[in-house]
N, C-alpha and C positions, 0 to 999 in steps of 0.2 A: 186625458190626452187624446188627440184626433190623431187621423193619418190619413194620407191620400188614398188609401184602400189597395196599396200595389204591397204586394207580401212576396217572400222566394218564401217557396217550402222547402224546408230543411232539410225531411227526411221524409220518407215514405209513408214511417210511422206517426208522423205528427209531434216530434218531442220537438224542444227544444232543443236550443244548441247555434244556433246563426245568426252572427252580430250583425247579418246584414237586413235581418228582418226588420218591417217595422214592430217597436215592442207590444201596440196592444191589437197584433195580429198573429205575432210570434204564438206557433202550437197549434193553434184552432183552424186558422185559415187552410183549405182545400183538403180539410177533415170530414170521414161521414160517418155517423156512429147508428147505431140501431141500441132499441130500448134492452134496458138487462133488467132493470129493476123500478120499485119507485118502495121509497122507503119512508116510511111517516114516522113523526116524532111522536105521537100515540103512540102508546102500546098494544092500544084495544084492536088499529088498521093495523100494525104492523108491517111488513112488506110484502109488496102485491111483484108478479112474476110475469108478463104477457106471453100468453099461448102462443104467439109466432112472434117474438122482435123482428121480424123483416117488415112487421108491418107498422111500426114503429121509427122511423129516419129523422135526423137531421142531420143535413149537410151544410157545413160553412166554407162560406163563399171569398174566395181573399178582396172582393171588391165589398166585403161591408153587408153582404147578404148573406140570408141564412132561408133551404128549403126545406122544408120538412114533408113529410107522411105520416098521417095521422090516423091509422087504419083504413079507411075508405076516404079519407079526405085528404087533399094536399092544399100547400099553404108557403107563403114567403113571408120577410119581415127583414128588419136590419139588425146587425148585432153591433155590440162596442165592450170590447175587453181591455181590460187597464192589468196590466200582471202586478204583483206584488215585487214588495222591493227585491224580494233575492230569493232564488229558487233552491232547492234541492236538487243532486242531479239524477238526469228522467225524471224531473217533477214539476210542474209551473200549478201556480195557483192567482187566483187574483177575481177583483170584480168584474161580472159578466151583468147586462142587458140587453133585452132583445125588444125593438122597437116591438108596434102591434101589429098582429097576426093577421095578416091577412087570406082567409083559405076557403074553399066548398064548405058548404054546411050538409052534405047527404047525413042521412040517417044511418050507422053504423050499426054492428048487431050490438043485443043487449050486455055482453061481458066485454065491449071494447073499452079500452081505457083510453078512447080519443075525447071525453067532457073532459076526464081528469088532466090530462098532459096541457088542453088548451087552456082549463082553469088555474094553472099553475103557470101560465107562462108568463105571466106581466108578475110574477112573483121573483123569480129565477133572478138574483143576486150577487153569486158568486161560481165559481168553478175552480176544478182540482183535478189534472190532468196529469197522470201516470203510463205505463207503459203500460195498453192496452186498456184504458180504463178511461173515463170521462164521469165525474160526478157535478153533478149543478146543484147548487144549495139554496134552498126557496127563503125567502125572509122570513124571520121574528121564528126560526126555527122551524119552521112547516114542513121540512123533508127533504130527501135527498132525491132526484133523478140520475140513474147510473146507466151510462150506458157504455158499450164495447165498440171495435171498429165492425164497421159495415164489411158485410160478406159482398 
């Protein structure tokens, strides 16, 4: 399902709740979360933590974009969320993509996790939005990116 890219936000928080949204904009639109986690479905990675999530952003945009920060690099792209047929309440879930990445290439230091976010990103699937939580779930199982609202 498309939409002309015009969204109300609802709440402050990002949840759901406003029959006058459009629905695969409903929750996510004029949201910006900072990284919490990135959680692999190995056991051996397990989950990784970033030293500062501020450096870490994405913000969605109710016109159908999405910007990010990627430790030293920033970056735009489009998004398209379809929600799942019925929610739980404070809860939306449903499939997420995010066109390609468009961003700087600078050289980050060597423990940023700006390869990994940007290699994961044409993976990125689906999502599960909670009060105060955002999780993205990579295909064929690959992981979980968690992130919280932006300070």
């Amino acid at each position: 399902m498309r939409t002309s890219g015009i969204a109300i936000l609802c709440s402050t928080t990002g949840l759901i709740g406003c029959a006058s949204a459009p629905p695969t904009l409903q929750g996510l639109a004029g949201t910006q979360w900072q990284l919490a986690s990135i959680q692999s479905m190995d056991d051996s990675q397990g989950t990784v933590r970033p030293a500062d999530s501020a450096r870490y952003v994405l913000a969605f945009g109710a016109d159908g974009r999405v910007s990010v920060r990627l430790d030293c690099n920033r970056g735009s792209a489009t998004w398209q969320a379809e929600p799942a047929g019925t929610a739980e309440p404070g809860r939306a879930s449903g499939s997420l993509q995010f066109g390609p990445l468009a961003s700087t290439r600078a050289q980050c230091a060597a423990d940023s996790l700006a390869p990994r976010l940007a290699g994961s990103w044409p993976y990125v699937r689906g999502y599960v939005l909670e009060p105060g939580r955002l999780h993205l779930s990579l295909m064929a199982d690959g992981g979980i990116l968690s992130w919280v609202p932006a300070r």
